[in-house]
N, C-alpha and C positions, 0 to 999 in steps of 0.2 A: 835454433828455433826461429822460426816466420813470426814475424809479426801479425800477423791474422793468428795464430798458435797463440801467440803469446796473448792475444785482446781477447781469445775467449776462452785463454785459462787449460788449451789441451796440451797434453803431456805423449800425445804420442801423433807420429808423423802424418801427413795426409799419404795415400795409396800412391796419387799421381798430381805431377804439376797441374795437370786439368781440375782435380777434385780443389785441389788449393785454390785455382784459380775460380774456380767455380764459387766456395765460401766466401773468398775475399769479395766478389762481387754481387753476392746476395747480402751481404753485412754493411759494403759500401751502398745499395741502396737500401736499407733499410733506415741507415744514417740519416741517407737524404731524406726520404718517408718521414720521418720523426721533426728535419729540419722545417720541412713544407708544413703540416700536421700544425706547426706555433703556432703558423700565418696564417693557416685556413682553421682551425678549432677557433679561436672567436669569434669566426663569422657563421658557427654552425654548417661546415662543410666538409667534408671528407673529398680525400683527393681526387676519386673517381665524380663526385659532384660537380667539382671545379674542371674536370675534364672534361665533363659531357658541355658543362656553361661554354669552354672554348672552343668546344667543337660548331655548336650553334653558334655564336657570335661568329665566326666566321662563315656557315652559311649564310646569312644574309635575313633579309626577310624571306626571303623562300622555304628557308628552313630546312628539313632532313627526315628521312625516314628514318621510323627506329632501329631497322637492321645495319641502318649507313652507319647512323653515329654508333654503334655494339661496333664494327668493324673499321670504325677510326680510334677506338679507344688506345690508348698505352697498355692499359693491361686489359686484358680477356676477359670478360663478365659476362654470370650466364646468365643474372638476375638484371639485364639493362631493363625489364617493364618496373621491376618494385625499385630502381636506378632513381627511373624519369617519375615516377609517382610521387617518391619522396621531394625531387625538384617540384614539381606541380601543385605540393599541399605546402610548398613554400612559395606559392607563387612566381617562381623563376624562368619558369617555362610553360607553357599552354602545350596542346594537344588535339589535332584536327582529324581525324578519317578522312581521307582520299575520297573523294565521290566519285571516280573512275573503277578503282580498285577497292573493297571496301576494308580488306584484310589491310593494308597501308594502313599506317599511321604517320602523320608530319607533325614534329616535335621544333614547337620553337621557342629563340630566349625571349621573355618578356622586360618591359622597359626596367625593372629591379634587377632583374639577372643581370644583364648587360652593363648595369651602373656596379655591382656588384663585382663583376668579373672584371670589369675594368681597372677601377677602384684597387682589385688587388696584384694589378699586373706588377706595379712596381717593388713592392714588399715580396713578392714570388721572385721575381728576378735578383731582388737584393740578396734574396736566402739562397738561390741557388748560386749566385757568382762567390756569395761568402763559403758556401759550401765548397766551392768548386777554386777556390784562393788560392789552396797549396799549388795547384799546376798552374806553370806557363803556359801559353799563349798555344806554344808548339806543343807543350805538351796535351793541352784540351784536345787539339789537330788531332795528334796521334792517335788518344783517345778513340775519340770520335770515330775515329777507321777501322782499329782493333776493333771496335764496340760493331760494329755494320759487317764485319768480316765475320765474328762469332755468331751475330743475328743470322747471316745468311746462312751459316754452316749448320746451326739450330733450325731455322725452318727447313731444310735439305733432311734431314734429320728425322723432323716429324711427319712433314710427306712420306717420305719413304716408310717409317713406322705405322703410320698410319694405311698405307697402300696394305705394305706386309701381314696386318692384324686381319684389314677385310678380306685380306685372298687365303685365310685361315678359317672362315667362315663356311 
Protein backbone atom coordinates (compact mmCIF):
# COMPACT_ATOMS: atom_id res chain seq x y z
CA UNK A 1 0.00 0.00 0.00
CA UNK A 2 1.16 3.92 -1.21
CA UNK A 3 1.42 6.10 1.23
CA UNK A 4 -0.99 8.53 -0.30
CA UNK A 5 -3.45 4.98 0.06
CA UNK A 6 -2.50 4.65 3.34
CA UNK A 7 -3.22 8.90 4.48
CA UNK A 8 -6.46 8.62 3.00
CA UNK A 9 -7.59 5.58 4.45
CA UNK A 10 -8.24 3.52 0.58
CA UNK A 11 -8.18 0.05 0.62
CA UNK A 12 -8.10 -0.57 -2.93
CA UNK A 13 -5.21 0.19 -5.63
CA UNK A 14 -5.28 3.29 -7.80
CA UNK A 15 -5.92 2.28 -11.87
CA UNK A 16 -2.56 3.91 -12.95
CA UNK A 17 0.78 5.28 -11.64
CA UNK A 18 -0.82 8.60 -13.26
CA UNK A 19 -4.12 8.52 -11.07
CA UNK A 20 -1.79 7.98 -7.89
CA UNK A 21 0.28 10.51 -9.14
CA UNK A 22 -2.19 12.70 -9.82
CA UNK A 23 -4.01 12.30 -5.94
CA UNK A 24 -0.69 12.53 -4.21
CA UNK A 25 -0.41 15.80 -5.88
CA UNK A 26 -3.80 17.23 -5.34
CA UNK A 27 -3.48 16.28 -1.29
CA UNK A 28 0.14 17.61 -1.35
CA UNK A 29 -1.33 21.02 -2.45
CA UNK A 30 -4.05 21.01 -0.57
CA UNK A 31 -1.54 20.63 2.58
CA UNK A 32 0.10 23.54 1.34
CA UNK A 33 -3.36 25.47 0.98
CA UNK A 34 -4.16 24.73 4.64
CA UNK A 35 -0.34 25.69 5.56
CA UNK A 36 -0.58 29.36 3.66
CA UNK A 37 -4.61 29.70 4.96
CA UNK A 38 -2.67 30.09 9.00
CA UNK A 39 -0.88 32.99 7.63
CA UNK A 40 -3.18 34.61 5.45
CA UNK A 41 -6.72 33.83 7.70
CA UNK A 42 -5.67 36.52 10.33
CA UNK A 43 -5.31 39.03 7.95
CA UNK A 44 -8.79 38.23 6.51
CA UNK A 45 -7.44 37.08 3.11
CA UNK A 46 -7.81 34.23 1.11
CA UNK A 47 -5.01 33.02 -1.07
CA UNK A 48 -6.30 34.10 -4.32
CA UNK A 49 -6.61 37.64 -2.33
CA UNK A 50 -3.00 37.70 -1.60
CA UNK A 51 -2.45 36.67 -5.14
CA UNK A 52 -4.07 39.28 -6.83
CA UNK A 53 -2.15 41.83 -3.94
CA UNK A 54 1.29 40.28 -5.64
CA UNK A 55 0.36 40.38 -8.83
CA UNK A 56 -0.31 44.47 -8.48
CA UNK A 57 2.63 45.15 -6.26
CA UNK A 58 4.59 44.09 -8.88
CA UNK A 59 2.95 46.16 -11.61
CA UNK A 60 3.99 49.23 -10.16
CA UNK A 61 2.09 52.29 -10.07
CA UNK A 62 0.83 51.66 -13.43
CA UNK A 63 -1.15 48.99 -12.32
CA UNK A 64 -3.05 46.18 -14.49
CA UNK A 65 -5.90 45.52 -16.36
CA UNK A 66 -8.42 43.20 -14.82
CA UNK A 67 -8.07 40.46 -17.71
CA UNK A 68 -4.04 40.64 -17.04
CA UNK A 69 -4.05 39.96 -13.55
CA UNK A 70 -7.27 36.83 -14.15
CA UNK A 71 -4.30 35.59 -16.46
CA UNK A 72 -1.35 35.99 -14.09
CA UNK A 73 -3.18 34.21 -11.34
CA UNK A 74 -2.02 30.59 -10.01
CA UNK A 75 -5.21 29.33 -10.22
CA UNK A 76 -8.03 30.04 -12.89
CA UNK A 77 -10.76 32.30 -11.51
CA UNK A 78 -13.94 33.10 -13.22
CA UNK A 79 -15.21 35.35 -10.47
CA UNK A 80 -11.74 37.88 -10.72
CA UNK A 81 -14.65 41.27 -10.73
CA UNK A 82 -16.54 39.89 -7.20
CA UNK A 83 -12.06 38.90 -6.61
CA UNK A 84 -11.06 42.80 -6.94
CA UNK A 85 -14.40 44.02 -5.20
CA UNK A 86 -13.86 42.29 -2.29
CA UNK A 87 -10.02 43.71 -2.22
CA UNK A 88 -11.54 47.26 -2.93
CA UNK A 89 -14.27 47.22 0.07
CA UNK A 90 -11.18 46.41 1.97
CA UNK A 91 -9.51 49.16 0.63
CA UNK A 92 -6.38 47.23 -0.73
CA UNK A 93 -6.83 48.09 -4.11
CA UNK A 94 -8.67 51.09 -6.17
CA UNK A 95 -10.09 50.71 -9.58
CA UNK A 96 -9.88 53.28 -12.64
CA UNK A 97 -11.66 52.96 -16.31
CA UNK A 98 -9.20 53.46 -19.06
CA UNK A 99 -10.52 56.73 -20.78
CA UNK A 100 -9.11 55.46 -24.11
CA UNK A 101 -10.91 52.24 -23.84
CA UNK A 102 -13.91 52.35 -21.63
CA UNK A 103 -14.51 48.49 -21.30
CA UNK A 104 -10.60 48.41 -19.42
CA UNK A 105 -10.44 48.61 -16.15
CA UNK A 106 -6.80 49.35 -14.14
CA UNK A 107 -6.74 47.69 -10.89
CA UNK A 108 -4.15 48.88 -8.46
CA UNK A 109 -2.60 48.16 -4.90
CA UNK A 110 -3.28 50.98 -2.62
CA UNK A 111 -0.61 52.19 0.14
CA UNK A 112 -2.58 49.24 2.82
CA UNK A 113 -2.34 46.55 0.31
CA UNK A 114 1.18 47.06 -0.41
CA UNK A 115 2.06 47.48 3.48
CA UNK A 116 -0.07 44.45 3.96
CA UNK A 117 1.45 42.24 1.25
CA UNK A 118 4.65 43.15 2.25
CA UNK A 119 4.20 42.61 5.78
CA UNK A 120 3.32 38.97 4.98
CA UNK A 121 6.09 38.06 2.58
CA UNK A 122 8.16 36.64 5.19
CA UNK A 123 5.59 34.57 7.44
CA UNK A 124 4.53 33.15 3.63
CA UNK A 125 7.96 32.18 2.75
CA UNK A 126 8.58 30.69 6.38
CA UNK A 127 5.40 28.44 5.67
CA UNK A 128 6.28 27.57 2.52
CA UNK A 129 10.14 26.54 3.04
CA UNK A 130 8.83 24.76 6.43
CA UNK A 131 6.36 23.13 4.20
CA UNK A 132 8.63 22.43 1.68
CA UNK A 133 11.60 20.99 4.68
CA UNK A 134 11.41 17.40 3.95
CA UNK A 135 13.22 17.99 0.37
CA UNK A 136 16.61 18.82 -0.38
CA UNK A 137 18.00 21.49 -2.17
CA UNK A 138 18.32 18.92 -5.38
CA UNK A 139 15.37 17.57 -4.56
CA UNK A 140 13.12 20.99 -4.75
CA UNK A 141 15.42 21.24 -8.44
CA UNK A 142 13.94 18.03 -9.39
CA UNK A 143 10.74 18.96 -8.31
CA UNK A 144 10.37 22.01 -9.80
CA UNK A 145 11.11 20.30 -13.45
CA UNK A 146 8.80 17.28 -13.07
CA UNK A 147 6.26 19.86 -11.83
CA UNK A 148 6.95 22.31 -15.44
CA UNK A 149 7.24 18.97 -17.46
CA UNK A 150 3.44 17.80 -16.17
CA UNK A 151 2.17 21.60 -16.53
CA UNK A 152 3.30 21.53 -20.14
CA UNK A 153 2.03 18.02 -20.91
CA UNK A 154 -1.49 19.30 -19.09
CA UNK A 155 -1.74 22.48 -21.07
CA UNK A 156 -0.95 20.38 -24.38
CA UNK A 157 -3.77 18.42 -23.14
CA UNK A 158 -6.40 20.98 -22.83
CA UNK A 159 -5.51 22.77 -26.05
CA UNK A 160 -6.00 19.91 -27.83
CA UNK A 161 -9.34 19.06 -25.85
CA UNK A 162 -10.37 22.06 -26.19
CA UNK A 163 -9.70 22.36 -30.21
CA UNK A 164 -11.44 18.81 -30.22
CA UNK A 165 -14.82 19.79 -28.36
CA UNK A 166 -15.15 23.16 -30.80
CA UNK A 167 -14.62 21.24 -34.11
CA UNK A 168 -17.74 18.90 -32.61
CA UNK A 169 -19.90 21.81 -32.68
Amino acid sequence: MSSIQHELKQTRPFSSKGEEAGVALLRTADLLRRSMATVLGPHDLTEQQYNVLRILRGAGERGLPTLDIAERMIEETPGITRLIDRLEAKELVTRERCKVDRRRVYCRITRAGADLVNALDRPMLEGVDAAMGGLKKRELVELVGLLERARESMNQSLINLRAATASRR
